[in-house]
Residue frames relative to the residue before (quaternion, step in Angstrom):
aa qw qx qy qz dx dy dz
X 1.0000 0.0000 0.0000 0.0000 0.00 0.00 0.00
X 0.4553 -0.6174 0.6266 0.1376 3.63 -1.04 0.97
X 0.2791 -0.8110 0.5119 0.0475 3.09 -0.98 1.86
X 0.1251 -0.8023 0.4841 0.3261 3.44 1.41 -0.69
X 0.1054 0.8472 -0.4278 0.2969 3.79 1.39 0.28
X 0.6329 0.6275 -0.3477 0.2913 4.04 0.27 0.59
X 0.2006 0.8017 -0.5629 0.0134 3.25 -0.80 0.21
X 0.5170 -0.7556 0.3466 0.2040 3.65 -1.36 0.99
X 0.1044 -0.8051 0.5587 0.1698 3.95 -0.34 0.11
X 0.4244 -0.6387 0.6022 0.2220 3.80 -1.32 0.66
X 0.0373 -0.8108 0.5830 -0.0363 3.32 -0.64 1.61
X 0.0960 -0.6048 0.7292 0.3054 3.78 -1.47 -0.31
X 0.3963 0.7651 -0.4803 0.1637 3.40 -1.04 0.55
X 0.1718 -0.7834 0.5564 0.2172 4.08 -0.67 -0.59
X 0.3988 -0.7322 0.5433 -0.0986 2.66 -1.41 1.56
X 0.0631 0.8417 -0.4858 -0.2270 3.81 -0.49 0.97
X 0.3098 -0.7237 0.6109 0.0839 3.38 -1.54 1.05
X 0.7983 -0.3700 0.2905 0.3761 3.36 -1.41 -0.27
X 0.7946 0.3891 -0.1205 0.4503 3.13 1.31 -0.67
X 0.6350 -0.4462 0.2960 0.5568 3.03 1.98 0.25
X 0.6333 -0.5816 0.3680 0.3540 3.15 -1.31 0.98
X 0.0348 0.7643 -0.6419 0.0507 3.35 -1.72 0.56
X 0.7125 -0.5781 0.3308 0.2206 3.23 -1.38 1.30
X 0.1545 -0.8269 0.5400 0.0262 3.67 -0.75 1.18
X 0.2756 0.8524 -0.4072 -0.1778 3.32 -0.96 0.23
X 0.4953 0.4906 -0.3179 0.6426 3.20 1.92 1.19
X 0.2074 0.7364 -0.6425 -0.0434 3.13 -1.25 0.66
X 0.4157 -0.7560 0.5040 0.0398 3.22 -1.61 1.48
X 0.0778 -0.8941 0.4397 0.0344 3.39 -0.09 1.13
X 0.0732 0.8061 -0.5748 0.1200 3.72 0.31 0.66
X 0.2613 -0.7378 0.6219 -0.0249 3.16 -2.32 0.63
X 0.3521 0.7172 -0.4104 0.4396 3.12 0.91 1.15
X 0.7754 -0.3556 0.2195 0.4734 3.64 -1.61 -0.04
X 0.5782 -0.6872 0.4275 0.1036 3.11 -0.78 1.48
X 0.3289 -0.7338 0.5564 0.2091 4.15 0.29 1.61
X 0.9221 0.0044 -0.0431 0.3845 3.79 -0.49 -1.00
X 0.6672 0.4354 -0.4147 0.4397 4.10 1.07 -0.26
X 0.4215 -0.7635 0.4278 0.2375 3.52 -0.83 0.93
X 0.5078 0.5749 -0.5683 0.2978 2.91 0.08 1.92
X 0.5775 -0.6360 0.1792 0.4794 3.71 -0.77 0.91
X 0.6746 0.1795 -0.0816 0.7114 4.22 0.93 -0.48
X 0.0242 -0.6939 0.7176 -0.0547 3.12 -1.64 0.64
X 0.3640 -0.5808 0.6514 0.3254 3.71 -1.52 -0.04
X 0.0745 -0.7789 0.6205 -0.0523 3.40 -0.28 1.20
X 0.2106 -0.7510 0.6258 -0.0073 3.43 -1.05 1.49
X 0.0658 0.8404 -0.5276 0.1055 3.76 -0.58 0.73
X 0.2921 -0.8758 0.3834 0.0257 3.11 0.19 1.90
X 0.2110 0.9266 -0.2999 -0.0834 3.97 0.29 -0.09
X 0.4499 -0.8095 0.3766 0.0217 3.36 -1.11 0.73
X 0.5568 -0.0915 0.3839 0.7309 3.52 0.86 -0.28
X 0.7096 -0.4955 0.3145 0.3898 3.22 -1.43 -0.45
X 0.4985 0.3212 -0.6882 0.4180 3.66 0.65 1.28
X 0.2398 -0.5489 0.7909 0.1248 2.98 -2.29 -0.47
X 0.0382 -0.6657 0.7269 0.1643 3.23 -1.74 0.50
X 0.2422 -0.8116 0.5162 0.1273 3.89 -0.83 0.85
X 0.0100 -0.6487 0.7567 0.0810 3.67 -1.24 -0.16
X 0.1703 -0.6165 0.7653 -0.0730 3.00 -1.87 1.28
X 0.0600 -0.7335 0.6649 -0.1275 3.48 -0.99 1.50
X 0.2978 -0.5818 0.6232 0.4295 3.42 -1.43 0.44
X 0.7127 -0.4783 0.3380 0.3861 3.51 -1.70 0.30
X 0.4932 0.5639 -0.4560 0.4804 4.17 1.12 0.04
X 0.7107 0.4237 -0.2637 0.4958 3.66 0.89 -0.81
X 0.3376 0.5916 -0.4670 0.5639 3.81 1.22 -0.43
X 0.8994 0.2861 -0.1853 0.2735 2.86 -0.77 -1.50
X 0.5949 0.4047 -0.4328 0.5432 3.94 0.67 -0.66
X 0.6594 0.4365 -0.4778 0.3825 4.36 0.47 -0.68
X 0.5403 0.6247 -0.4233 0.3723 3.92 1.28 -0.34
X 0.7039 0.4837 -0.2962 0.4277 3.33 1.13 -1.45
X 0.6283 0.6102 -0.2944 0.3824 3.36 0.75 -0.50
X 0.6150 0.5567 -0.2402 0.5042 3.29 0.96 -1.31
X 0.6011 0.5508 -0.3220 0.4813 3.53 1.23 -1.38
X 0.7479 0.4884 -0.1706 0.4159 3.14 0.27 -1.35
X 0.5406 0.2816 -0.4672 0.6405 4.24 1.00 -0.20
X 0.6232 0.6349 -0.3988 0.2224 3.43 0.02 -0.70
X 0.7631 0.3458 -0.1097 0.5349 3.24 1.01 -1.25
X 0.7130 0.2659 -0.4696 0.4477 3.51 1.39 0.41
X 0.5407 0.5396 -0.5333 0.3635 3.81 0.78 0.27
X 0.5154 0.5278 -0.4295 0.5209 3.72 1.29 -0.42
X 0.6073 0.5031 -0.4600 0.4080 3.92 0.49 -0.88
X 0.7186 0.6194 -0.2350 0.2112 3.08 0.75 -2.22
X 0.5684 -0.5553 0.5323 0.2920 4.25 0.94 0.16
X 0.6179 0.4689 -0.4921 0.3952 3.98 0.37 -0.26
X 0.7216 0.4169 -0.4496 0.3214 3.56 0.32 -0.61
């Protein structure tokens, strides 16, 4: 079943691809049948540039442990004085 589950976020940032890294400034987060990891739904991240993209597909246990983590730099490079 199609989740239609997505939504898009303004990013600055860079993304490497086969052809080398390239400027992002959208990413498309969605939760739906899962395009290349062999599971039936995934959280599919899809970083994009113009007209490339790099993507990741995660089951929703790996979502969630790449959130804590993200939380967890996050809340020490804000502590850490550099910004």
């Amino acid at each position: 079943m199609c989740t239609n589950i997505a939504t898009t976020a303004r990013i600055a940032g860079s993304a490497k691809t086969a052809t080398g890294w390239i400027k992002v400034n959208e990413a498309t987060i969605v939760f739906d049948h899962a395009t290349h990891a062999w599971l039936d739904h995934a959280l599919r991240i899809d970083f994009i540039g113009g007209s490339d993209r790099a993507a990741v597909e995660l089951d929703l246990a790996s979502a969630r442990a790449l959130r804590e983590r993200l939380d967890e730099v996050i809340t020490a490079a804000e502590a850490s004085g550099v910004l």
